[in-house]
Steps between C-alpha positions, in 0.01 A plus 500: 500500500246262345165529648430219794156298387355249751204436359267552233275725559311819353784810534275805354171526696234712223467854663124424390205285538627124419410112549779447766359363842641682814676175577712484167580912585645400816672201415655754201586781758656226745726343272622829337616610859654156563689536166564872589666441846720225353633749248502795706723296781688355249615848391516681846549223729225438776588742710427780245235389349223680582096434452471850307752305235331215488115673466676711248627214258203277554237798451285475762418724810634481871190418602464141264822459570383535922172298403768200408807482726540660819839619412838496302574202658216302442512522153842411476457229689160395270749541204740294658309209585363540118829465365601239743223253387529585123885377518446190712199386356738539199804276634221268600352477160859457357555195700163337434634379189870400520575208731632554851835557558799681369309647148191558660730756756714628197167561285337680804776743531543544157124610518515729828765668364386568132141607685750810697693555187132584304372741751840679648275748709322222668755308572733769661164556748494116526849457604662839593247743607309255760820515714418821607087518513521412869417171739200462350671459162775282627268227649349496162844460325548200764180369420603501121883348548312225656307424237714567282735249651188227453450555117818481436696285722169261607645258760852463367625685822319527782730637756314879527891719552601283166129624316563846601854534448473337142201764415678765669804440261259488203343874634829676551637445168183563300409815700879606469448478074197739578663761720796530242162515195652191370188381447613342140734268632258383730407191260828429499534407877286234423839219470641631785231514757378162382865381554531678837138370601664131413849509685299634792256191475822328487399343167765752270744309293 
């Protein structure tokens, strides 16, 4: 499994006297736990993932990790909403520069998808893993669908079942390549999906 990287960001502290300020060593020790509890769920699932795994591959103590997050479940959740805003501020990017409409929606999937298909570790936490982190997790996954559901579909449907159904469609099939580790056909969904996204908007040929 490649290694998860959410940010740029100092990885080896110096075990000796150095220029770094204390808030660049915790903003290194925080994202190096939010990378390591998106691999370690990955790999376990959420419910086995443990902090002592993820203070052991980010290599810090219990106690930074303590001084951070209150729990497991909190920095999940912080890794979630990290990875949440990195792909929609994506799809939102995407469709700032093709026109509105049917190849703004195709080019926006196309992106999403190739963004899961780079990071497979991520993206099985993103889509498959979240389903079990609890309530807490779910609302977030709403929260997401939702907006989501305004990058890509803007105002082209505004009936909220026909928004959730259409992203719910898109979320089954994509999280179905990553159970099975088909995360290289993944790109490849992108015809299908976009076709599926346009027969539901009732705009397919």
């Amino acid at each position: 499994m490649s290694r998860v990287r959410l940010a740029q960001v100092v990885r080896e502290l110096p075990r000796r006297a150095h220029d770094l300020s204390r808030k660049e060593v915790e903003s290194s020790q925080r994202w190096r736990m939010l990378e390591a509890i998106t691999e370690v769920t990955a790999k376990a699932g959420y419910a086995e993932a443990s902090v002592a795994d993820v203070i052991a591959l980010a290599g810090v103590s219990r106690k930074t990790f303590y001084e951070q997050f209150r729990d497991k479940e909190e920095c999940f959740l912080t890794a979630y909403d990290v990875l949440s805003d990195q792909l929609v501020r994506a799809l939102v990017g995407v469709g700032a520069d093709v026109r509105a409409g049917t190849a703004r929606r195709r080019a926006q999937m196309a992106a999403f998808l190739g963004a899961l298909a780079k990071d497979p570790a991520a993206a099985r936490v993103f889509m498959v893993d979240v389903l079990g982190a609890g309530p807490r997790a779910l609302k977030r996954r709403e929260r997401v669908n939702a907006s989501f559901a305004d990058a890509v579909l803007g105002d082209a449907v505004a009936d909220p079942l026909r928004r959730a159904a259409i992203v719910g469609g898109v979320n089954n099939v994509v999280a179905g390549a990553l159970i099975e580790s088909r995360t290289a056909d993944l790109r490849a969904l992108a015809a299908p999906l976009s076709a599926f996204v346009e027969d539901a908007l009732g705009r397919g040929k």
